[in-house]
C-alpha positions in Angstrom: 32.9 4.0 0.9 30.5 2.8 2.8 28.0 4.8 5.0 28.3 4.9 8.6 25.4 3.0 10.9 22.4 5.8 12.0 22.4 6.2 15.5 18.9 6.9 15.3 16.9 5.5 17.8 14.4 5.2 15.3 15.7 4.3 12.0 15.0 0.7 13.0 11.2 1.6 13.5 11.9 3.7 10.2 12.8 0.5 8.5 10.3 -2.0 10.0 7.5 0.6 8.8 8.9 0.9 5.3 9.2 -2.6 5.0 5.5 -3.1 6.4 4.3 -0.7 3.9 5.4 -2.2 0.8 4.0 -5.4 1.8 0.8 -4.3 2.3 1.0 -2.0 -1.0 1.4 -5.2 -3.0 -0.9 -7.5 -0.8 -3.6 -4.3 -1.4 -2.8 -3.9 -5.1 -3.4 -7.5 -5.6 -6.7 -8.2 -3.7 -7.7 -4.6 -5.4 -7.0 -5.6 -8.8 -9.0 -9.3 -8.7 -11.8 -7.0 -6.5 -11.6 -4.8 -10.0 -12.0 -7.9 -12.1 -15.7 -8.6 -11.0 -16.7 -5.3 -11.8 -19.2 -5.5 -15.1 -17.2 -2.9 -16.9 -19.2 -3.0 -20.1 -22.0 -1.1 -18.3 -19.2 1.6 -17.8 -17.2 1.3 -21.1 -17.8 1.1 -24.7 -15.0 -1.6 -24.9 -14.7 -3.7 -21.2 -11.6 -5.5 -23.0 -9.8 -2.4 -24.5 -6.4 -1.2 -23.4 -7.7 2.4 -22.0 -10.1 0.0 -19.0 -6.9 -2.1 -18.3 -4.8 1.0 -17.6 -7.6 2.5 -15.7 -7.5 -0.6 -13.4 -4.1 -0.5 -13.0 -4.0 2.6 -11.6 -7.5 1.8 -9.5 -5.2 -1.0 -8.5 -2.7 0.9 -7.6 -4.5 3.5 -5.6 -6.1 0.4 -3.8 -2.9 -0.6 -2.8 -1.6 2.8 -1.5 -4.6 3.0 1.1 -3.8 -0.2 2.0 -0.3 0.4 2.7 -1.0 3.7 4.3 -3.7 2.3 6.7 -0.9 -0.5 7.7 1.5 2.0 8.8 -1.4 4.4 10.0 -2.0 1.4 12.7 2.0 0.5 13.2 2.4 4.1 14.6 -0.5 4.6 16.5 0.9 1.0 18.3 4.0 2.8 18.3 2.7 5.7 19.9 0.5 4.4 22.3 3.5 2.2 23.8 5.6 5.1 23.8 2.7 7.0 25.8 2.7 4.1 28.7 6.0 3.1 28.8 
């Protein structure tokens, strides 16, 4: 069965934000991972090339991402809300 369409007024601005957010998770995650690659990470860890430093940039990665993604949507609504406010 297939789920009726949401009448929300919103759920197209609901969309458009989630769709705006992954985009700039992986366009952050990216730019944050080659950003981690010029770190010097031998004056941090005993072994720069060892599997515990690449999971530890993977997850700086990530985290890069996710600040990214949440300061893209942080500046869709407050466009959203500001347009609301004078419209």
């Amino acid at each position: 069965m297939i789920p009726p369409a949401s009448t929300s007024p919103f759920g197209s601005l609901i969309a458009a934000d989630g769709i705006i957010f992954m985009l700039a998770f992986l366009i952050g995650t990216y730019y944050a991972w080659r950003g981690l690659g010029a770190l010097k990470w031998d004056t941090f860890m005993y072994d720069p090339t060892g599997e515990n430093i690449r999971i530890l940039r993977f997850f700086l990665a990530l985290l890069g991402g996710f600040l990214v993604g949440a300061v893209a949507v942080g500046y869709l609504l407050a466009g959203q809300s500001l347009r609301v406010l004078w419209a």
